[in-house]
C-alpha positions in Angstrom: -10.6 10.3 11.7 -6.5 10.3 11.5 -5.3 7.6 9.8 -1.3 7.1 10.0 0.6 4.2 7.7 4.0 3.1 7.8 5.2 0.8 5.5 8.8 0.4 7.0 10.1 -1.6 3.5 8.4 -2.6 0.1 9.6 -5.1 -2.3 8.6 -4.6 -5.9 10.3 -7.4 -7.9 10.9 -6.8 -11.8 10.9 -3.1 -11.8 13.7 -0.7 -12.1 13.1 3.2 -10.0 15.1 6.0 -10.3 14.5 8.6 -7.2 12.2 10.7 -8.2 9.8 7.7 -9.1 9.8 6.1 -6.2 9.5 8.8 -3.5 6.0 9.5 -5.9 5.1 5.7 -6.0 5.7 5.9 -2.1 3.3 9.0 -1.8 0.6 6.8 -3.9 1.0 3.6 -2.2 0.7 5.3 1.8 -2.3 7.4 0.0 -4.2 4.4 -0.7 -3.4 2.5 2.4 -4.7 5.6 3.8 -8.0 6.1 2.0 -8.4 2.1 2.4 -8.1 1.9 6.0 -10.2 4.9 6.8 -13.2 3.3 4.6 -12.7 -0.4 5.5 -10.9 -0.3 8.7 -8.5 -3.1 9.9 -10.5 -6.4 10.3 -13.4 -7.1 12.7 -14.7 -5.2 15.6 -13.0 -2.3 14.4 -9.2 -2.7 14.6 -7.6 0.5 15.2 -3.9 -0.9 14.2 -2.2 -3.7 13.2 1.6 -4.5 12.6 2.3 -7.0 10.1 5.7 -8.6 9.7 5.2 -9.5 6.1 2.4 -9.8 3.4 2.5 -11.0 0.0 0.0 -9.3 -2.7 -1.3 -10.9 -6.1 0.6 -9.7 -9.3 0.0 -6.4 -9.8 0.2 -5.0 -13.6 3.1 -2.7 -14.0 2.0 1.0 -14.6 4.0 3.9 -16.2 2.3 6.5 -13.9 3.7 6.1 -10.2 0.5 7.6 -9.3 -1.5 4.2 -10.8 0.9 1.5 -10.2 0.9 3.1 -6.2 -2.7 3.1 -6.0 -2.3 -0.8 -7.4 0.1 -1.7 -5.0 -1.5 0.1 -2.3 -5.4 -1.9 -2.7 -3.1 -5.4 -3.0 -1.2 -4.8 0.2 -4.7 -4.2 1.7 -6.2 -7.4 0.6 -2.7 -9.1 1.7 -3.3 -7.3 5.3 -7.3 -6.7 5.9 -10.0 -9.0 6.2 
């Protein structure tokens, strides 16, 4: 299975990036998305997209590792969007 995510714009309040961070956070947050929707799908009967305008997440502890703080942001914008 090919899974494809586009997350068009992300708002992360009370954090400062400089370029090279966030094209890595980026990377880490579509990776998740990725890995989350191939395991758990979309919602019932097997959803095989889904646009969503907006979706806010819980708090999400602030990482220094774009790689960990992606992953974090990545699982809460799946609970936000999935079932």
């Amino acid at each position: 299975m090919t899974v494809y995510v586009h997350v068009e714009r992300l708002i992360l309040d009370g954090i400062a990036l400089h370029a090279g961070y966030a094209e890595r956070l980026r990377a880490a947050v579509a990776g998740e998305l990725e890995r989350l929707v191939a395991e758990g799908g979309l919602g019932p009967g097997g959803a095989r997209s889904a646009a969503v305008p907006s979706a806010r997440a819980s708090d999400i502890p602030l990482a220094g590792d774009p790689a960990a703080l992606g992953g974090s942001v990545g699982r809460a914008v799946y609970r936000a969007v999935a079932p």
